[in-house]
C-alpha positions in Angstrom: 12.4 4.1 7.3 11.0 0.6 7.2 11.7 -2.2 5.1 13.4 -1.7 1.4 10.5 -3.6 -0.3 8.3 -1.0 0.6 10.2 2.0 -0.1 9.3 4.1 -3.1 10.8 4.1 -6.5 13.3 7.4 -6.4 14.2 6.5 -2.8 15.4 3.1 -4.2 17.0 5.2 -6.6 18.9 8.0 -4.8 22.0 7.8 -4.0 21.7 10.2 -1.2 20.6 8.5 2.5 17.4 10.1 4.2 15.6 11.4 0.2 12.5 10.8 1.4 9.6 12.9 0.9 6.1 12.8 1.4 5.5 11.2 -1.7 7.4 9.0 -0.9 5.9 8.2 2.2 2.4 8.0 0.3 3.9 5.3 -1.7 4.9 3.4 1.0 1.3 4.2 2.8 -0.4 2.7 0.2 1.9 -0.8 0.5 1.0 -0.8 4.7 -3.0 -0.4 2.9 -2.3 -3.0 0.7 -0.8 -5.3 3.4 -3.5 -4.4 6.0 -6.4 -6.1 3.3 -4.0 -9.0 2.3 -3.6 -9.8 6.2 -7.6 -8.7 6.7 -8.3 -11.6 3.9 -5.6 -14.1 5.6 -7.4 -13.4 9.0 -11.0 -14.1 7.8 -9.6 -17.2 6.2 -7.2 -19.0 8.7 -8.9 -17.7 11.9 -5.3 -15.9 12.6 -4.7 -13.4 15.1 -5.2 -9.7 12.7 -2.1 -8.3 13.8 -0.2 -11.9 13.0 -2.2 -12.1 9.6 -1.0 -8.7 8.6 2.7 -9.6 9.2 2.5 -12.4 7.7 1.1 -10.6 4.6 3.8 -8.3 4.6 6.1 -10.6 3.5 3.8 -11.6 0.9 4.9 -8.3 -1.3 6.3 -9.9 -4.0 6.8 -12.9 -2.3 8.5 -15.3 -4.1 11.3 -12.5 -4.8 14.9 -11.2 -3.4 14.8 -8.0 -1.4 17.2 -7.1 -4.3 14.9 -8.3 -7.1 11.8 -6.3 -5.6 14.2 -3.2 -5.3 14.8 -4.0 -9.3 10.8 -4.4 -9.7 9.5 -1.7 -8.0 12.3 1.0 -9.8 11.0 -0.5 -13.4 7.4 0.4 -12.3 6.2 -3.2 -10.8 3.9 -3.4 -8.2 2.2 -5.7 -5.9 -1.0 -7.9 -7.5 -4.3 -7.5 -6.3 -4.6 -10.9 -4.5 -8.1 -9.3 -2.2 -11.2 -7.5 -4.1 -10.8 -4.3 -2.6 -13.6 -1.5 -3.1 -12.6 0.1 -6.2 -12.2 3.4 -3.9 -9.3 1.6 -2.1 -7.7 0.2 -5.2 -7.8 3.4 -6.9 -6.1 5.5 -4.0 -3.7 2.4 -3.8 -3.0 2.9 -7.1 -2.6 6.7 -7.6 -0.3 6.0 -4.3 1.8 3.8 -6.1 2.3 5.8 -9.3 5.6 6.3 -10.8 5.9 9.8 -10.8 6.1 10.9 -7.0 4.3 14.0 -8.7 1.3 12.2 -9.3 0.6 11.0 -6.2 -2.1 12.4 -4.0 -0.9 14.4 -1.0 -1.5 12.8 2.8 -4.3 15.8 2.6 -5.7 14.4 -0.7 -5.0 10.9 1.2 -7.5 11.4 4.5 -10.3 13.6 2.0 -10.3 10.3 0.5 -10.5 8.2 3.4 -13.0 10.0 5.4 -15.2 10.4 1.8 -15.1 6.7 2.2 -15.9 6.2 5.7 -18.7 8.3 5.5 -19.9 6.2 2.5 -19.8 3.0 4.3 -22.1 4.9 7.4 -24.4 5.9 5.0 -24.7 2.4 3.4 -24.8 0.5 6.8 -27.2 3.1 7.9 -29.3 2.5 5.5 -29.7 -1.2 5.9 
């Protein structure tokens, strides 16, 4: 199910293997979002290959922790800073994603209204221009 520093705070948590759910997964969506603008901003800035930049942003999840410390971090409600000025449309799903409470997140529905809301924002802007 990927790597443990992206994994949710109640999978972290559960003692039972495979207690996944898809709030869980929207949790760990929203660290793959995260990761994509971190290595989108790396890109733009050292001239790196995109899918390079965004592995190498991966790693930068907490990055001077322990697997083990970010396990610690993420269960006591820490998340990744906001090292890229994201649209305050992406921040906020990234945000809602990462809440706490699986129960608060948005659904994957809730997820791609969003997403397409925003897509066809940018259209409109760029059409506009």
């Amino acid at each position: 199910r990927g790597s443990t520093r992206h994994y949710a705070p109640e999978s972290i948590q559960s003692k039972e293997k495979g207690s996944y759910t898809s709030k869980s997964d929207a949790f760990m969506f929203a660290n793959v979002l995260h990761e994509m603008g971190v290595g989108s901003f790396y890109h733009k800035r050292m001239f790196l290959p995109f899918t390079y930049s965004i592995f190498v942003a991966g790693r930068d999840i907490f990055r001077s922790y322990s697997t083990l410390q970010v396990r610690d971090l993420v269960v006591t409600g820490e998340r990744p800073y906001f090292e890229v000025v994201y649209s305050d449309d992406i921040e906020t799903l990234i945000r809602e994603c990462w809440h706490q409470d699986p129960k608060q997140r948005p659904s994957f529905y809730d997820i791609c209204y969003t997403l397409e809301q925003l897509i066809e924002k940018i259209t409109k802007e760029k059409s506009e221009k």
